[in-house]
C-alpha positions as CSV (number, residue, x, y, z in Angstrom):
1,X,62.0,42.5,93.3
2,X,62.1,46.1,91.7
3,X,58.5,47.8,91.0
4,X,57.0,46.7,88.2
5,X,56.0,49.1,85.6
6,X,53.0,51.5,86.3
7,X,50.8,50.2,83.2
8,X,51.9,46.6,84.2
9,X,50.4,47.1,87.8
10,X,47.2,49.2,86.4
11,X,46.6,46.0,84.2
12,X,47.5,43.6,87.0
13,X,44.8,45.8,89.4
14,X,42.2,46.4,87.1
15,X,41.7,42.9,85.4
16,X,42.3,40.8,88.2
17,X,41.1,37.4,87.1
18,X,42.4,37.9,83.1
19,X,46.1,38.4,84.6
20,X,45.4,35.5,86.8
21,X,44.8,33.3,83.7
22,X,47.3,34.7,82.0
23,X,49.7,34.3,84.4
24,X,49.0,30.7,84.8
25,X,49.4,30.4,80.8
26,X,52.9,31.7,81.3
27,X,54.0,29.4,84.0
28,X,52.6,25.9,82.2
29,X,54.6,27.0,78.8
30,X,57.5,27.8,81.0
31,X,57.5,24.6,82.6
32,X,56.1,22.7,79.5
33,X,59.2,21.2,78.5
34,X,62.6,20.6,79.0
35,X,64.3,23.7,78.6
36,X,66.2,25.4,80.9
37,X,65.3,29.0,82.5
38,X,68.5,30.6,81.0
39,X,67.9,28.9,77.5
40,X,64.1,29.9,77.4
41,X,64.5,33.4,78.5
42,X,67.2,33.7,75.4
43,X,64.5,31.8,73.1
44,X,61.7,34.6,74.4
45,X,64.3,37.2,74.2
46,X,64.4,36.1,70.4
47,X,60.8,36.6,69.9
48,X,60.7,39.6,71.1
49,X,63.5,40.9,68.7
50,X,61.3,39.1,65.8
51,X,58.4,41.0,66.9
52,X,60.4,44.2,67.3
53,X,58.4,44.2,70.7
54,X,60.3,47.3,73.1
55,X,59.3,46.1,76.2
56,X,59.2,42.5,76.2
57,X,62.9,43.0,74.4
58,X,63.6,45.2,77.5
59,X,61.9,42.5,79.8
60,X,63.8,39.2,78.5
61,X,66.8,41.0,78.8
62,X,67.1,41.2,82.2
63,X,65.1,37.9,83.0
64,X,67.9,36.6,80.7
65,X,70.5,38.1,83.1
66,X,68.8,37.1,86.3
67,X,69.1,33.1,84.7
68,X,72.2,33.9,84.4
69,X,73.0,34.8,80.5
70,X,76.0,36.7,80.2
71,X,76.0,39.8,78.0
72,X,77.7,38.6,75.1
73,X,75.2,35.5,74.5
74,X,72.2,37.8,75.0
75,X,74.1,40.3,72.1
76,X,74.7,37.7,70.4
77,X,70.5,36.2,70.0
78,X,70.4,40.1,68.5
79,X,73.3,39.3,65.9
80,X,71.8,36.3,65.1
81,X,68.2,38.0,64.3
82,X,70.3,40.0,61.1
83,X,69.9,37.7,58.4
84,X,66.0,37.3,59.3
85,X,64.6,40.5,60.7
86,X,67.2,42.7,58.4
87,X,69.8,45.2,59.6
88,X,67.8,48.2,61.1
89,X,65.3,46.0,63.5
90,X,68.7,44.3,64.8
91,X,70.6,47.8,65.2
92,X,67.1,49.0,67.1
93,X,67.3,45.7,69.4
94,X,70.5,46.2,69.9
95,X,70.5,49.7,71.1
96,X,67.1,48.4,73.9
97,X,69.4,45.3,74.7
98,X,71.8,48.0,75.4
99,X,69.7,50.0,77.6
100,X,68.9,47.3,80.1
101,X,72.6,46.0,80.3
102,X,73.7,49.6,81.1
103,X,71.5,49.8,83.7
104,X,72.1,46.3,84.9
105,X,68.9,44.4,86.6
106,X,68.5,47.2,88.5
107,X,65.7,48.4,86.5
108,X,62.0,47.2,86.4
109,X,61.0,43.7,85.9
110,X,58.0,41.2,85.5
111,X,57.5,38.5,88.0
112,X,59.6,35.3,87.6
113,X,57.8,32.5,85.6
């Protein structure tokens, strides 16, 4: 796995027992239902766009790839945020979607849930 990012680790190092918790939050939603990893990373990716949240937009696209998401349905959860989140949050998605699929997974990532 690549090297987190540096304010991820600080967080992960400094409050110990909160990213513990939160961690363990993570992993019973994940595995909560009956969704599939590919399907729930493209929901999450979703949310993120919503939320017009960089990182975690950055973070779902590549856990999205890594479940094996092909780049056209992960453009395509952007397209489909249009009509709700309005044409300039999509076009800014879009271009942090881009960003990650340039750079492939090669780029850094949270751990797997």
């Amino acid at each position: 796995m690549e090297k987190l990012p540096a304010p991820y680790r600080q967080f992960m190092t400094k409050f110990r027992e909160v990213w513990e918790a939160y961690n363990q939050l993570g992993a019973a939603c994940h595995e909560g239902g009956p969704l599939d990893r590919k399907t729930r990373e493209l929901a999450k990716l979703g949310m993120a766009i919503g939320g017009r949240l960089e990182g975690a937009v950055h973070a779902h696209t590549r856990l999205a790839l890594e479940a094996g998401a092909t780049p056209e349905e992960i453009r395509h959860v952007v397209l489909l945020a249009l009509p709700t989140v309005g044409f300039p949050s999509m076009m800014a998605t879009m271009t942090w979607v881009d960003d990650v699929l340039r750079k492939g997974t090669k780029s850094s990532r949270r751990p797997k849930r």
